[in-house]
C-alpha positions as CSV (number, residue, x, y, z in Angstrom):
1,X,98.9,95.8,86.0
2,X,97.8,98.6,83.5
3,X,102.1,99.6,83.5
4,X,102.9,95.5,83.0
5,X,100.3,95.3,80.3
6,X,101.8,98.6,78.6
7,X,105.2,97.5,78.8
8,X,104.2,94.5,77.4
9,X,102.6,96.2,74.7
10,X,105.7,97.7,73.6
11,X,107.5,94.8,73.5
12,X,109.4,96.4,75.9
13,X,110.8,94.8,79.2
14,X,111.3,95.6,83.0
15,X,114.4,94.5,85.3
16,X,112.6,95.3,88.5
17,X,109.2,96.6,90.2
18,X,108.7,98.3,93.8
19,X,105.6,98.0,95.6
20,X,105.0,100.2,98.8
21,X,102.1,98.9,100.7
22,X,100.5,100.4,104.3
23,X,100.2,97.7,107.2
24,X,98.7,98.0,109.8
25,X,100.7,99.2,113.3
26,X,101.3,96.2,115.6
27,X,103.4,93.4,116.5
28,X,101.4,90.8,115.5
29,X,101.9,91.7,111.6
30,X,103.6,88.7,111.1
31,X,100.5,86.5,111.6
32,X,98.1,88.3,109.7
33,X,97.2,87.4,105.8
34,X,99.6,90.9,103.9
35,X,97.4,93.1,102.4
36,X,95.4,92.7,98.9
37,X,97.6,95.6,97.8
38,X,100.5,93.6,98.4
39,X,99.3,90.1,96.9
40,X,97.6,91.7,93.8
41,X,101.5,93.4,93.3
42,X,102.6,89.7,94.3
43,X,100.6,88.1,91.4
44,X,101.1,90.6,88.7
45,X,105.1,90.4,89.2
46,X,104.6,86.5,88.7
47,X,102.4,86.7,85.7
48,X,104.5,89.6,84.1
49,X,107.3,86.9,84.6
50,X,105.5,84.4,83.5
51,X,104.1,86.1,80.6
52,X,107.4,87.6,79.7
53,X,110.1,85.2,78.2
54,X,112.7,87.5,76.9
55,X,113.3,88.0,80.7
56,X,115.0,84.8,80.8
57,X,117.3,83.7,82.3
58,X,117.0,87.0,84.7
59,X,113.3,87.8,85.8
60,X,112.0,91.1,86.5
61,X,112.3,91.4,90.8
62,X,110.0,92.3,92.8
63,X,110.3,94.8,96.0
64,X,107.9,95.1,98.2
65,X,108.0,98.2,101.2
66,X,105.7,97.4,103.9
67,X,105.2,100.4,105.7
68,X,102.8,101.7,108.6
69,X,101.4,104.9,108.4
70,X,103.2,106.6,110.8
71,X,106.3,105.1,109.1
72,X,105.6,106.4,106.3
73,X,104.8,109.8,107.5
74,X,107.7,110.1,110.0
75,X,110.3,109.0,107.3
76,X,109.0,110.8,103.9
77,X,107.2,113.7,104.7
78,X,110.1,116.0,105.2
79,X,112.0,114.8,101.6
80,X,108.4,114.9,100.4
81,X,107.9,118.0,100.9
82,X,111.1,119.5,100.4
83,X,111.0,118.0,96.8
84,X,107.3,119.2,96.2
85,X,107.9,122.6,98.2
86,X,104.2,122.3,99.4
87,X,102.4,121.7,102.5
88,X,99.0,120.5,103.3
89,X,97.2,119.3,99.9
90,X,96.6,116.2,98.5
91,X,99.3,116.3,96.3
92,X,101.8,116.1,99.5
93,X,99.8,113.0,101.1
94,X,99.5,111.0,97.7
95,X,103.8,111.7,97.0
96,X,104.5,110.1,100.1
97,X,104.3,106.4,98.7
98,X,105.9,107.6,95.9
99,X,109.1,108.4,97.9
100,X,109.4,105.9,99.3
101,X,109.1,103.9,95.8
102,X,111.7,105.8,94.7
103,X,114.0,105.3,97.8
104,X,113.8,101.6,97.5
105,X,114.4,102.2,94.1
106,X,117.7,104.4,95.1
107,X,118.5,101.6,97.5
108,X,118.3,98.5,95.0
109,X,120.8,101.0,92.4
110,X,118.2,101.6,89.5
111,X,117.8,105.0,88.4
């Protein structure tokens, strides 16, 4: 919310928002209430829309990655680290939800 409520600020405006959240491994995901990650996200998107009416008649969208943890590792650690050209701090683990925000950026065309 702290980026919505800067934007805002600005008086500037957003055409879309990615959010990567961590579920847990399983096939029963389906069933189970999404993380608070995901519907904090879920209700800031609404009220920036809400809140927001030069987005009309287009609203800002909202993406949402649901990822598990080995997901996530298997499929962003290599570009991660490639990008970074690290291995093995904190700086490497944190990055990894941030590419895969920007990959779901690259795959909805914003750049």
């Amino acid at each position: 919310t702290a980026i919505l409520e800067a934007v805002k600020s600005i008086n500037a405006t957003l055409d879309a928002a990615v959010t990567v959240v961590i579920v847990e491994d399983g096939d029963d995901n389906a069933n189970r209430r999404p993380p608070e990650d995901e519907l904090y996200a879920t209700e800031a998107a609404r009220l920036y829309n809400e809140d927001h009416p030069c987005n009309e008649p287009t609203p800002m969208t909202h993406s949402i990655v649901r990822l598990t943890p080995a997901q996530l590792i298997k499929k962003y650690s290599k570009p991660t680290i490639q990008t970074l050209a690290l291995w093995g701090s904190m700086d490497t683990r944190n990055s990894l939800i941030i590419s895969a925000a920007f990959h779901e950026c690259q795959t909805l065309g914003i750049t």
